[in-house]
DSSP file (Angstrom, degrees, kcal/mol; ACC not computed):
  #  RESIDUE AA STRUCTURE BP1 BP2  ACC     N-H-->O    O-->H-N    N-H-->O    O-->H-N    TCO  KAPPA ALPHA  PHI   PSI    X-CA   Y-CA   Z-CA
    1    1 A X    >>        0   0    0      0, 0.0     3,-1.8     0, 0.0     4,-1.8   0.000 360.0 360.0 360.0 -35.3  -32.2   42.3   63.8
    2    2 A X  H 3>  +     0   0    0      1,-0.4     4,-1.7     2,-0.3     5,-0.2   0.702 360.0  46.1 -10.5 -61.2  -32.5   41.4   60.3
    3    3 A X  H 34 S+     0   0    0      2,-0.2    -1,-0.4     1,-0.2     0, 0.0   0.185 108.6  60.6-101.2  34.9  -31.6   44.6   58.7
    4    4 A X  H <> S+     0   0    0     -3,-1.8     4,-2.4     3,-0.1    -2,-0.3   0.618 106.0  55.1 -91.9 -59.9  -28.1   44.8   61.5
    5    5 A X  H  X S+     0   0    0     -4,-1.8     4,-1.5     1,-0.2    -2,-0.2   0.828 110.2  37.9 -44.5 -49.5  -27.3   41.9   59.9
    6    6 A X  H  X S+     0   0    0     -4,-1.7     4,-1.8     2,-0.2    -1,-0.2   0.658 108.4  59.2 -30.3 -42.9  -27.4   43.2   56.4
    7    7 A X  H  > S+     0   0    0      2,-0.2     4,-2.5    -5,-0.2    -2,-0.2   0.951 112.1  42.0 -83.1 -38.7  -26.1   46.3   57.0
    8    8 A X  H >X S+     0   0    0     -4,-2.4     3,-1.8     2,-0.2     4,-0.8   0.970 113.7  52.3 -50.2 -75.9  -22.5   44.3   58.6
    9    9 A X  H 3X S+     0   0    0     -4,-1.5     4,-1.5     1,-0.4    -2,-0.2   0.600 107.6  48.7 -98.4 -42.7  -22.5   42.0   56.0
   10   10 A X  H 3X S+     0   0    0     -4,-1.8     4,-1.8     2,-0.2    -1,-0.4   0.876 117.7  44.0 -47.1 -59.5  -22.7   45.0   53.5
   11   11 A X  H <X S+     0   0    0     -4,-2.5     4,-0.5    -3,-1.8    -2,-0.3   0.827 110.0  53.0 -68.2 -16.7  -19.7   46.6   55.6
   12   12 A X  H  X S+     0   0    0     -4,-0.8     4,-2.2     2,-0.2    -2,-0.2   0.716 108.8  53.6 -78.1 -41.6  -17.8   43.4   55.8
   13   13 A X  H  X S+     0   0    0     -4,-1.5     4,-0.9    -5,-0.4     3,-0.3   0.993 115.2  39.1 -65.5 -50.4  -18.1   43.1   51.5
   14   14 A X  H  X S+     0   0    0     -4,-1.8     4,-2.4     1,-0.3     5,-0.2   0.688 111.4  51.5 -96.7 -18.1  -16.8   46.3   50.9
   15   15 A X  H  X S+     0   0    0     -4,-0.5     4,-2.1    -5,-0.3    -1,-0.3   0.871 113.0  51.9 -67.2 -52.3  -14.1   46.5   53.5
   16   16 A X  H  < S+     0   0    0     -4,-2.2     4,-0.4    -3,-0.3    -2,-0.2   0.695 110.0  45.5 -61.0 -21.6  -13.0   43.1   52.0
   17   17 A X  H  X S+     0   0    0     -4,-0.9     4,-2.5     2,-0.3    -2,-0.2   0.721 111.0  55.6 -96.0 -45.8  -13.0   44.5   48.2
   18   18 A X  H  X S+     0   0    0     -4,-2.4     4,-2.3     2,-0.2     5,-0.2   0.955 114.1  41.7 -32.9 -61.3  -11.0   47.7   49.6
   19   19 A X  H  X S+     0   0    0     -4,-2.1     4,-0.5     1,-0.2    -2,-0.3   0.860 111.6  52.6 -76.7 -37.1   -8.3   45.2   51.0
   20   20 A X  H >> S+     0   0    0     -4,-0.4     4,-2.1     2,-0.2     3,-0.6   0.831 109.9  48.3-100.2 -42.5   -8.4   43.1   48.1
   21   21 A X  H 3X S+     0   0    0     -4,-2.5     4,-1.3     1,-0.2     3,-0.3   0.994 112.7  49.2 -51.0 -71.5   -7.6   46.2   45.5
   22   22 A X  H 3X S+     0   0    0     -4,-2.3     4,-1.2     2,-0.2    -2,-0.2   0.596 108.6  52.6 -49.6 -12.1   -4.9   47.4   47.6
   23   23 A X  H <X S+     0   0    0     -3,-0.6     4,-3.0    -4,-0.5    -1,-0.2   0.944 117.7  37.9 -68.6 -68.8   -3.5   43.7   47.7
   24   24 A X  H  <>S+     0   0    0     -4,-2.1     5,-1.9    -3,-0.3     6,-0.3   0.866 113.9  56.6 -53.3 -56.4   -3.6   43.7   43.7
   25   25 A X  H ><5S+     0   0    0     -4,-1.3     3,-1.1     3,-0.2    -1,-0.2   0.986 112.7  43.9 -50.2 -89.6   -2.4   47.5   43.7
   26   26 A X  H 3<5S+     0   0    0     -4,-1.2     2,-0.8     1,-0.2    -2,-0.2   0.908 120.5  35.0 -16.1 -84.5    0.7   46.4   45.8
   27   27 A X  T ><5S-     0   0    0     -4,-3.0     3,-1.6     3,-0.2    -1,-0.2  -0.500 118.8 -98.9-102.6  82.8    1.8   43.2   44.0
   28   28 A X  T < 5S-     0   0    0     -3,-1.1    -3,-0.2    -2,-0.8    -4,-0.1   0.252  79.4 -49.1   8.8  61.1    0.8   44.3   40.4
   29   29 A X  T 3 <S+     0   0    0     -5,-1.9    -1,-0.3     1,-0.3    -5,-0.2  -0.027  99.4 124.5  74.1  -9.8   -2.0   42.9   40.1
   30   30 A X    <   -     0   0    0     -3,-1.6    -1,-0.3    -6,-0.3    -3,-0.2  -0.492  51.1-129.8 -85.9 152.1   -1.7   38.8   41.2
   31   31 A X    >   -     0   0    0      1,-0.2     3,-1.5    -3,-0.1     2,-0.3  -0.200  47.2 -57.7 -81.8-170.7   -3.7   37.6   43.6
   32   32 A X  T 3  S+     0   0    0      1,-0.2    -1,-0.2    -2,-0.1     3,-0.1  -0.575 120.8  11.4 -67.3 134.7   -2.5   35.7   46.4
   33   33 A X  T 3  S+     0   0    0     -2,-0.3     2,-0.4     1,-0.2    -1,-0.2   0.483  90.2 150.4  53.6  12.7   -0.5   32.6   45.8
   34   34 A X    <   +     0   0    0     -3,-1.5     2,-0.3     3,-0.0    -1,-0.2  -0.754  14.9 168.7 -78.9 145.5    0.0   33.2   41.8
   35   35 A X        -     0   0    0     -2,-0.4    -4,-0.0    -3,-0.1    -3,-0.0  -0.849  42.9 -99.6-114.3 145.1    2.5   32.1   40.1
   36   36 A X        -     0   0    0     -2,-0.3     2,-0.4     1,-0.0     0, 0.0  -0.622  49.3-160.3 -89.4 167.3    3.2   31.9   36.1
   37   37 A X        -     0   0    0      2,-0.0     2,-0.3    -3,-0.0    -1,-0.0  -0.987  17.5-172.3-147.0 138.3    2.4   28.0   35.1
   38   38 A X        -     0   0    0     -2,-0.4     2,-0.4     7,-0.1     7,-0.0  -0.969   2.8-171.7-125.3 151.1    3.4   25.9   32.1
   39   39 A X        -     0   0    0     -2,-0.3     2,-0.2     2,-0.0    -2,-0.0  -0.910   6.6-171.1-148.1 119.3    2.1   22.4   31.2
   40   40 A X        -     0   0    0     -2,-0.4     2,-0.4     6,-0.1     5,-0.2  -0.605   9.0-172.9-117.4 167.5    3.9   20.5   28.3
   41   41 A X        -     0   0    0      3,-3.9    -2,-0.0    -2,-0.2     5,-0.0  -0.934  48.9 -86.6-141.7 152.8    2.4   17.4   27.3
   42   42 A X  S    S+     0   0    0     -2,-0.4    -1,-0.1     1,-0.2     3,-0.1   0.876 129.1  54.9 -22.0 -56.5    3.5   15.1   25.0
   43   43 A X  S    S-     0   0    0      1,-0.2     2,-0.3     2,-0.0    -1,-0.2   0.645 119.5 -87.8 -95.5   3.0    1.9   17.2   22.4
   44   44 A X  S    S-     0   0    0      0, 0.0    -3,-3.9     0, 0.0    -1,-0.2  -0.998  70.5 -27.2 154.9-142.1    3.6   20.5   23.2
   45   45 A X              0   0    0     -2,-0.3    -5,-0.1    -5,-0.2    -4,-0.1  -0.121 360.0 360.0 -77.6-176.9    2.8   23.4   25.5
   46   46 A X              0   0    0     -6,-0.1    -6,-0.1    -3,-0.0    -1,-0.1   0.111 360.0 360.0-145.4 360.0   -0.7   24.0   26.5
């Protein structure tokens, strides 16, 4: 049972890494929920 487990968990990775390049492919590159970010400080930008 051992190596049925493997062998999903192996189809599950790569299936997930497929779907996660076409994500990135789609919206040009960002992952999910980026955004651009600034944080000013007292001492300027950072």
């Amino acid at each position: 049972m051992g190596q049925v487990w493997e062998t999903v968990a192996e189809v599950l990775q790569t299936v997930l890494e497929l779907d996660r390049t076409a994500f990135l492919q789609v919206h040009g590159g960002r992952r999910n929920g980026y955004y651009p970010r600034k944080l000013e400080t007292t001492f300027g930008q950072v």
